[in-house]
LUMVEXVEX-570108 format. One record per residue (C-alpha): residue in three letters; x, y, z. Coordinates in Angstrom, 3 decimals, decimal comma, m for minus. Layout:
[node ALA; [X; Y; Z]]
...
// end
This chain:
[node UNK; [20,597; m32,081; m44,980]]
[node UNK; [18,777; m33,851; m42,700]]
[node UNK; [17,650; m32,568; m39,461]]
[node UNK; [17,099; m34,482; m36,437]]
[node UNK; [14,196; m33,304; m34,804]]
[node UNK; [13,657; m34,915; m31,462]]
[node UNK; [10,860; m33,647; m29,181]]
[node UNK; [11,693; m32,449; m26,104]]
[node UNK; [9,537; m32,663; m22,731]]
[node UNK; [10,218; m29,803; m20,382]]
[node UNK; [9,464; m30,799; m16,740]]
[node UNK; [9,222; m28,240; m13,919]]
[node UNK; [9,208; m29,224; m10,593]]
[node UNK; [8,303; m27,638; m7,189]]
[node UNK; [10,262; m26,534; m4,567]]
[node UNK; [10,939; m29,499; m2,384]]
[node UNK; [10,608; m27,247; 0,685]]
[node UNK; [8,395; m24,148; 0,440]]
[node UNK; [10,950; m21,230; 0,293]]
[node UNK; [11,850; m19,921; 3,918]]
[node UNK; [9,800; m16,393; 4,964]]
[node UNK; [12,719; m14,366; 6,740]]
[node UNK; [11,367; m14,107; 10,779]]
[node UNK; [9,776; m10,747; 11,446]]
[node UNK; [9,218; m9,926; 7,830]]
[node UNK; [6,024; m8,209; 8,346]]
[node UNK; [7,368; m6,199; 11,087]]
[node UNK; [10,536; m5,343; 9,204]]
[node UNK; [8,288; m4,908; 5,967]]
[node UNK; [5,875; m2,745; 7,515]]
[node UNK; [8,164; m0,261; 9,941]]
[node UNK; [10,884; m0,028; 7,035]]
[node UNK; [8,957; m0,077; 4,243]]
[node UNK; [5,555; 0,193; 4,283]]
[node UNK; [4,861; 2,703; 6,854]]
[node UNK; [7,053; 4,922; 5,318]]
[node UNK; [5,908; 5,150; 2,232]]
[node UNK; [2,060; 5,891; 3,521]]
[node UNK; [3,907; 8,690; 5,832]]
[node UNK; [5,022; 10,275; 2,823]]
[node UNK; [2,156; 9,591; 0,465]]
[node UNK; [m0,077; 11,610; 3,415]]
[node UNK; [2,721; 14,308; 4,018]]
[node UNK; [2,753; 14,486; m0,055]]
[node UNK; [6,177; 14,201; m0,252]]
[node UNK; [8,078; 11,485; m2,902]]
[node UNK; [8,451; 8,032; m1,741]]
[node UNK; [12,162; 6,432; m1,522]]
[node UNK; [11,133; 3,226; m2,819]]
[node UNK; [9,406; 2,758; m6,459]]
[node UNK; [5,675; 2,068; m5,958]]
[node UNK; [6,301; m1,071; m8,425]]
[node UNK; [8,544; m2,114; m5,882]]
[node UNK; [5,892; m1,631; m3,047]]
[node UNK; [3,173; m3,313; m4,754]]
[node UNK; [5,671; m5,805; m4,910]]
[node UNK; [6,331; m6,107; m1,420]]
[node UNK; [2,458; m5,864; m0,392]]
[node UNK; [2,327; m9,110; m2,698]]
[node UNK; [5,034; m10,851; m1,574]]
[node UNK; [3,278; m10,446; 1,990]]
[node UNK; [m0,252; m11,245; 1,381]]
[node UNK; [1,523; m14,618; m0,406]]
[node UNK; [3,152; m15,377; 2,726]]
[node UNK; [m0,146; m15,088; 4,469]]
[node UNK; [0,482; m12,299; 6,141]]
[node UNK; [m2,732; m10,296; 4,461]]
[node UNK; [m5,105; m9,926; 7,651]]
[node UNK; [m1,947; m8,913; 9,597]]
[node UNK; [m1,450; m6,069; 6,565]]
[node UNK; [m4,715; m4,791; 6,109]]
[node UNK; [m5,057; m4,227; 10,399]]
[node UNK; [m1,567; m2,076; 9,989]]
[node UNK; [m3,011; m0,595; 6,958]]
[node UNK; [m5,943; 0,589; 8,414]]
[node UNK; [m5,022; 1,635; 11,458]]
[node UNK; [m2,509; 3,899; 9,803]]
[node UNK; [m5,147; 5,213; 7,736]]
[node UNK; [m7,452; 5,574; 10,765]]
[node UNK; [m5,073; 7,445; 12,522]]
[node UNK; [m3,589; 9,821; 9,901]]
[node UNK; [m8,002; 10,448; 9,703]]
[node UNK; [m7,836; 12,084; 12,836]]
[node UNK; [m5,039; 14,401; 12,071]]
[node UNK; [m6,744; 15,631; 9,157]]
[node UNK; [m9,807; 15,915; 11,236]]
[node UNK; [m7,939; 17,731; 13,688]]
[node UNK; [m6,373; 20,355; 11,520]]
[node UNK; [m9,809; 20,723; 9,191]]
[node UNK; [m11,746; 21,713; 12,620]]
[node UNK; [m8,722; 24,316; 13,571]]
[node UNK; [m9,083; 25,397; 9,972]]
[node UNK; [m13,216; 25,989; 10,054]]
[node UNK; [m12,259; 27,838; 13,572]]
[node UNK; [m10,159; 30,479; 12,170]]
[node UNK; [m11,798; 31,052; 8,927]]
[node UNK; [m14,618; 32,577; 7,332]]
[node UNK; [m17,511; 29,923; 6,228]]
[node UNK; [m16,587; 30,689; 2,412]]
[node UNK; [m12,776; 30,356; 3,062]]
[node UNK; [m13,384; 26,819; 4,501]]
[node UNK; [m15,700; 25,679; 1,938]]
[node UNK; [m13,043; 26,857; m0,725]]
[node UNK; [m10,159; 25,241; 1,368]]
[node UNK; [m11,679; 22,276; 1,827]]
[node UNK; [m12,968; 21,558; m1,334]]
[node UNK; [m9,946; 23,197; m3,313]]
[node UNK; [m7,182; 21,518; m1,241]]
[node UNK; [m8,246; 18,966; 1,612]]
[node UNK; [m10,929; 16,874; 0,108]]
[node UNK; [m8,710; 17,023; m3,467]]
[node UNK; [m5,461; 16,157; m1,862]]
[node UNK; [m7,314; 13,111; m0,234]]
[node UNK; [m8,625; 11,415; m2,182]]
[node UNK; [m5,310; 11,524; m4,549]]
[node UNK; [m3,838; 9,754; m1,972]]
[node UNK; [m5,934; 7,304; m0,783]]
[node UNK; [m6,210; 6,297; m4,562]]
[node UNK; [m2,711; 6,086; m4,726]]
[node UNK; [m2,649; 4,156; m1,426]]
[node UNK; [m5,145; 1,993; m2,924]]
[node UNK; [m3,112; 0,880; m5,980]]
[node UNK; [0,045; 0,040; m3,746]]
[node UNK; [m2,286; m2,063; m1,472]]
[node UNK; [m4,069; m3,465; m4,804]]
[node UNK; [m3,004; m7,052; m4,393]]
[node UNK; [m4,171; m6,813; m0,845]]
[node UNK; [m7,783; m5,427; m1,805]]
[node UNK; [m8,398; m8,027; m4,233]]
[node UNK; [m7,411; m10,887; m1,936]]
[node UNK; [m7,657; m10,056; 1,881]]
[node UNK; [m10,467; m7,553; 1,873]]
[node UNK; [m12,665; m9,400; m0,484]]
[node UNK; [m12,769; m12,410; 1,192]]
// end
């Protein structure tokens, strides 16, 4: 048998036009998406989207240069949701004993935290590595 063997070149092109970004995808991304799934991450409750799916999305917007636009809304969020916990740790120190605080906020407030703002953190991870460090 004889085999013909011819060599092949594989050629990939580029898009001829860049691909279209939908209008108001941020916005859409962030009040759909996005913001919900921090509102539940910081109300501990299960997201309705995968997190793969998030990260995803976070990509997909820093890509479309949308980053700087992401981390503000990002932050802010984070900022505010700050406050609230702020809020309810000083109601929490008023009614009280010293010891019960202490144990409450160690125990429940300052654990539950930083859980989420690590998970937070790995959603956004595309956007830390790009926008912030830059």
């Amino acid at each position: 048998h004889h085999i013909n063997r011819q060599r092949r070149t594989l050629v990939i092109k580029s898009f001829k036009t860049a691909p279209k970004i939908p209008p108001r995808f941020l916005d859409r991304a962030w009040s759909e998406r996005l913001r919900v799934a921090l509102r539940a991450i910081h109300d501990q409750e299960p997201c309705e989207e995968s997190h793969e799916r998030i990260y995803r999305l976070v990509e997909d917007l820093v890509v479309g240069n949308f980053g700087a636009e992401l981390y503000e809304k990002v932050k802010r969020a984070i900022e505010d949701r700050t406050v609230l916990v702020s809020k309810q740790l000083k109601e929490k120190c008023r009614i009280l004993t010293e010891e019960q605080f202490l144990k409450y906020f160690v125990d429940d407030a300052w654990e539950t935290r930083v859980k989420q703002m690590m998970l937070i953190r790995s959603l956004f991870l595309y956007l830390d590595r790009t926008t912030v460090s830059t």
